[in-house]
C-alpha positions as a printed Julia matrix, in Angstrom:
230×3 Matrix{Float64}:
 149.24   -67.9   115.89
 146.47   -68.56  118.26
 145.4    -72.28  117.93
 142.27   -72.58  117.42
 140.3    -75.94  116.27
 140.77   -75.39  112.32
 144.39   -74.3   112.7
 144.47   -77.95  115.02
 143.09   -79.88  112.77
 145.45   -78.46  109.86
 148.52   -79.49  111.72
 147.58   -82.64  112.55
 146.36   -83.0   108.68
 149.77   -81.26  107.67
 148.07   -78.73  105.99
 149.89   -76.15  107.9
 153.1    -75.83  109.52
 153.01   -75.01  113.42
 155.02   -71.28  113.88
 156.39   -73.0   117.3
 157.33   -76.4   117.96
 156.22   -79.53  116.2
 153.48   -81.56  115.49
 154.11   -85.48  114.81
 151.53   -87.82  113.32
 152.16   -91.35  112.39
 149.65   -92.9   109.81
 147.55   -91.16  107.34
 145.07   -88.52  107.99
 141.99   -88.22  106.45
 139.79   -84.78  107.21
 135.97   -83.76  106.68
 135.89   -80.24  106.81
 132.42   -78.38  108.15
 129.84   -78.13  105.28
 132.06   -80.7   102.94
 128.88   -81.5   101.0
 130.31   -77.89   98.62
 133.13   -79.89   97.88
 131.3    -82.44   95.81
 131.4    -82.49   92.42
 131.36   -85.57   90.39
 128.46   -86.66   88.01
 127.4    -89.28   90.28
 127.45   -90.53   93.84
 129.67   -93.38   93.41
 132.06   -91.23   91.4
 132.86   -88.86   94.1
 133.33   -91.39   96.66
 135.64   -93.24   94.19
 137.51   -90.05   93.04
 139.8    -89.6    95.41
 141.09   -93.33   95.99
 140.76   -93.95   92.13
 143.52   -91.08   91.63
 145.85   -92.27   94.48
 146.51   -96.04   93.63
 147.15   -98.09   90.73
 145.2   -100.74   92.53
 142.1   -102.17   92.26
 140.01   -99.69   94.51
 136.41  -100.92   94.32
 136.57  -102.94   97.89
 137.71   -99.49   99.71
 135.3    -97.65   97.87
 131.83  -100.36   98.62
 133.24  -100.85  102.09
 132.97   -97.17  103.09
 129.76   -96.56  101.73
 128.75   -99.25  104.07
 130.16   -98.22  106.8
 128.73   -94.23  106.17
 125.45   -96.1   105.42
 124.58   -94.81  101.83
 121.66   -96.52  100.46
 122.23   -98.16   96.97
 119.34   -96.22   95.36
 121.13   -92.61   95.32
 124.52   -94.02   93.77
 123.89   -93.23   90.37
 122.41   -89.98   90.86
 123.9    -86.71   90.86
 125.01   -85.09   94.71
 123.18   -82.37   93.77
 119.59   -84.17   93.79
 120.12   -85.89   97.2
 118.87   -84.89  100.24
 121.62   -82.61  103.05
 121.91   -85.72  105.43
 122.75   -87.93  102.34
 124.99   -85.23  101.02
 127.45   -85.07  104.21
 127.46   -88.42  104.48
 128.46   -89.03  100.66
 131.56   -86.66  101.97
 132.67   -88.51  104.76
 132.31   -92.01  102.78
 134.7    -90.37  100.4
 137.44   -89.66  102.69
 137.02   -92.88  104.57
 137.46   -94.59  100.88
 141.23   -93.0   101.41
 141.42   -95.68  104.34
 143.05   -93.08  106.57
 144.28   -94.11  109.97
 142.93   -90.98  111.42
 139.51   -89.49  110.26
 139.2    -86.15  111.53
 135.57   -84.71  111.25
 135.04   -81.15  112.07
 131.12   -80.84  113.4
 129.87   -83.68  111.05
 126.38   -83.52  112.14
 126.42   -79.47  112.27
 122.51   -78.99  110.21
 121.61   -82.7   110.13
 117.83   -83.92  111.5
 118.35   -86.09  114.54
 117.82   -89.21  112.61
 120.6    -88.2   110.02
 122.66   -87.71  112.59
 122.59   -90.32  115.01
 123.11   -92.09  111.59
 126.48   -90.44  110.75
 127.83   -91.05  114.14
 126.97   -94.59  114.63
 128.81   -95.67  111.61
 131.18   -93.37  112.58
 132.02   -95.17  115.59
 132.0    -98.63  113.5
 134.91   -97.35  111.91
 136.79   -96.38  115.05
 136.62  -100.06  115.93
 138.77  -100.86  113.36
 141.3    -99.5   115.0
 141.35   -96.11  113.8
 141.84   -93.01  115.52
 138.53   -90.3   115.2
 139.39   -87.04  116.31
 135.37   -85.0   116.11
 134.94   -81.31  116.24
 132.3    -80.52  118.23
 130.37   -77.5   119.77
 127.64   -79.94  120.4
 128.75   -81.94  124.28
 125.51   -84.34  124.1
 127.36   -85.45  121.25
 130.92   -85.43  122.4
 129.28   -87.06  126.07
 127.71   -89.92  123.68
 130.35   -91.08  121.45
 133.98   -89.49  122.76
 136.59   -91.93  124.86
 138.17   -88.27  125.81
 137.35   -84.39  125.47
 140.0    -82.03  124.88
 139.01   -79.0   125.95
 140.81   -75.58  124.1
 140.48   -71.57  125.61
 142.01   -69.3   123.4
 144.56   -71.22  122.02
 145.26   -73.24  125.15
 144.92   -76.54  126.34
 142.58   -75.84  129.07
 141.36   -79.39  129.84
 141.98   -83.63  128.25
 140.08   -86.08  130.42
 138.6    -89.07  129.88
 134.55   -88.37  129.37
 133.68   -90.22  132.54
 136.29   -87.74  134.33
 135.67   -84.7   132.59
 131.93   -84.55  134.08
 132.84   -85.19  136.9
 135.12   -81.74  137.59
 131.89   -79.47  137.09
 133.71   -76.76  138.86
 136.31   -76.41  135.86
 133.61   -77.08  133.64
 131.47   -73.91  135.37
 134.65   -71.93  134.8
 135.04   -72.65  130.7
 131.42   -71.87  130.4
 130.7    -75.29  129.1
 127.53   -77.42  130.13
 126.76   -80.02  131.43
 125.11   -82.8   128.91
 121.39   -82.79  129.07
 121.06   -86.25  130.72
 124.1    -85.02  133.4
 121.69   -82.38  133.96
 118.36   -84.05  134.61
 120.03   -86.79  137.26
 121.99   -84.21  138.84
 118.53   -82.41  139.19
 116.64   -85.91  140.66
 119.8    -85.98  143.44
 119.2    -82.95  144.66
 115.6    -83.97  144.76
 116.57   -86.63  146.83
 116.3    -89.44  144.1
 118.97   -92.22  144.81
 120.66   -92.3   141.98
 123.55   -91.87  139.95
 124.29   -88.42  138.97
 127.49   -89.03  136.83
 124.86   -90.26  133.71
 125.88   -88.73  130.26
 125.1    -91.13  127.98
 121.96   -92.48  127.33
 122.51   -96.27  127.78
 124.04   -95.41  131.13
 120.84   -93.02  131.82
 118.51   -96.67  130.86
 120.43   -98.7   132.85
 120.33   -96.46  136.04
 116.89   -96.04  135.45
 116.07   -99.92  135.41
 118.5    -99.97  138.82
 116.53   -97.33  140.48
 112.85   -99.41  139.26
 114.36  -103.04  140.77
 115.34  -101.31  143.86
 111.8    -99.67  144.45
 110.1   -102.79  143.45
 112.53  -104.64  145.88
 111.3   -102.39  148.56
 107.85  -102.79  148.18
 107.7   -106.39  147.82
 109.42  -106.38  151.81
C-alpha cells in the first residue's frame, strides 16, 4: 500500500488499518475530508453542527456546539437556514464547526480552503489556528505552501509513499536544494526577497510569512532613513 495523504490521514483517524507496522494515536481525532460541504445534510445549520455531538453524549451539548461555531466564525444569521442556501465559504466552514463540536484533540483538515475566495479563506484558517491554541494538535493537508509557510509549526513532506522531508517551517526553507529536488516551491514572499538579495537589497531572504515580510520591510526603511539622516 503506497501511503499517500488520504491513506495518512485514515490511519491516524483509524479508519484504516496500516498493512505494515503500526500507527499509535492518543486522544481523539476529528477529520474534515476535501469538499465536506456534500456531507451536510440536516434541515438547518445549527442542526448539522449539533448532529454529531448530540448523538455521542448524554450530556448537555449546547456549550461545544456555540463554542465551535465561534471559533469557525459562523455568523448567527445563517443558523436557521438550510446548508443548501448558504454561500461555499459558509458551507465548508459549517463542516469544520461540526467536527470541532466533537471536541477532538486532533483536527485533521485535508485542503480546507481548496475553492474558497481569499477572504473565506484566510477566515477558515485564522480560527483554525485559534483552536490549535487550545492545545490541540492540527494536522492540514495542503498542496497550497503559501498556506502551509503561513500557518504550519512543521511541513512533512511525502514522495511516493515516503517520508521525504519533516522540518520545522523556518528550516524547511531554508534547504532549497532538497526543496529544488521534490519539485516544490518556494512561497511567494521566499521568492520575492530571495529575488531583492540577489539584487543586492540587504535583507533577509529567509521571509515566508507575511508578518515576517512587514517587519523586514520596516527594518530595511529605519536603516535607510538612518543612513540618510548621517
Amino acid at each position: 500500500m503506497v501511503l499517500g495523504k488520504s491513506t495518512l490521514i485514515k490511519q491516524i483517524g483509524k479508519l484504516l488499518k496500516p498493512t505494515i507496522g503500526k500507527v499509535s494515536v492518543r486522544g481523539k481525532v476529528g477529520i474534515v475530508f476535501q469538499n465536506p460541504e456534500k456531507g451536510l445534510f440536516e434541515q438547518t445549520v445549527y442542526k448539522d453542527i449539533a448532529f454529531g455531538p448530540r448523538n455521542v453524549s448524554k450530556e448537555d451539548v449546547k456549550e461545544q456546539i456555540e463554542k465551535a461555531i465561534e471559533f469557525v466564525g459562523i455568523p448567527e444569521r445563517i443558523l436557521r437556514m438550510s446548508p443548501f442556501e448558504i454561500s461555499g465559504g459558509e458551507e465548508r466552514k459549517v463542516a469544520i464547526a461540526g467536527t470541532i463540536a466533537m471536541e477532538p484533540e486532533i483536527l485533521i483538515l485535508d485542503e480546507p480552503t481548496s475553492g474558497l475566495d481569499p477572504v473565506s479563506r484566510k477566515e477558515i484558517l485564522d480560527n483554525i489556528k485559534r483552536y490549535q491554541n487550545e492545545n490541540r494538535i492540527i494536522i492540514t493537508i495542503s498542496h497550497d505552501i503559501n498556506i502551509l509557510a503561513e500557518y504550519a509549526d512543521k511541513i512533512l513532506v511525502l514522495d511516493e509513499g515516503r517520508i521525504a522531508m519533516y522540518e520545522n517551517t523556518e528550516e524547511m526553507f531554508l534547504k532549497t536544494e532538497e526543496l529544488e529536488r521534490l519539485e516544490i516551491e518556494l512561497p511567494e514572499i521566499t521568492k520575492i526577497f530571495c529575488e531583492l538579495k540577489k539584487r543586492g537589497v540587504d535583507v533577509n531572504a529567509n521571509i515566508y510569512t507575511l508578518e515576517q515580510a512587514k517587519q523586514e520591510i520596516l527594518r530595511h526603511v529605519n536603516v535607510e532613513a538612518e543612513v540618510r539622516s548621517e
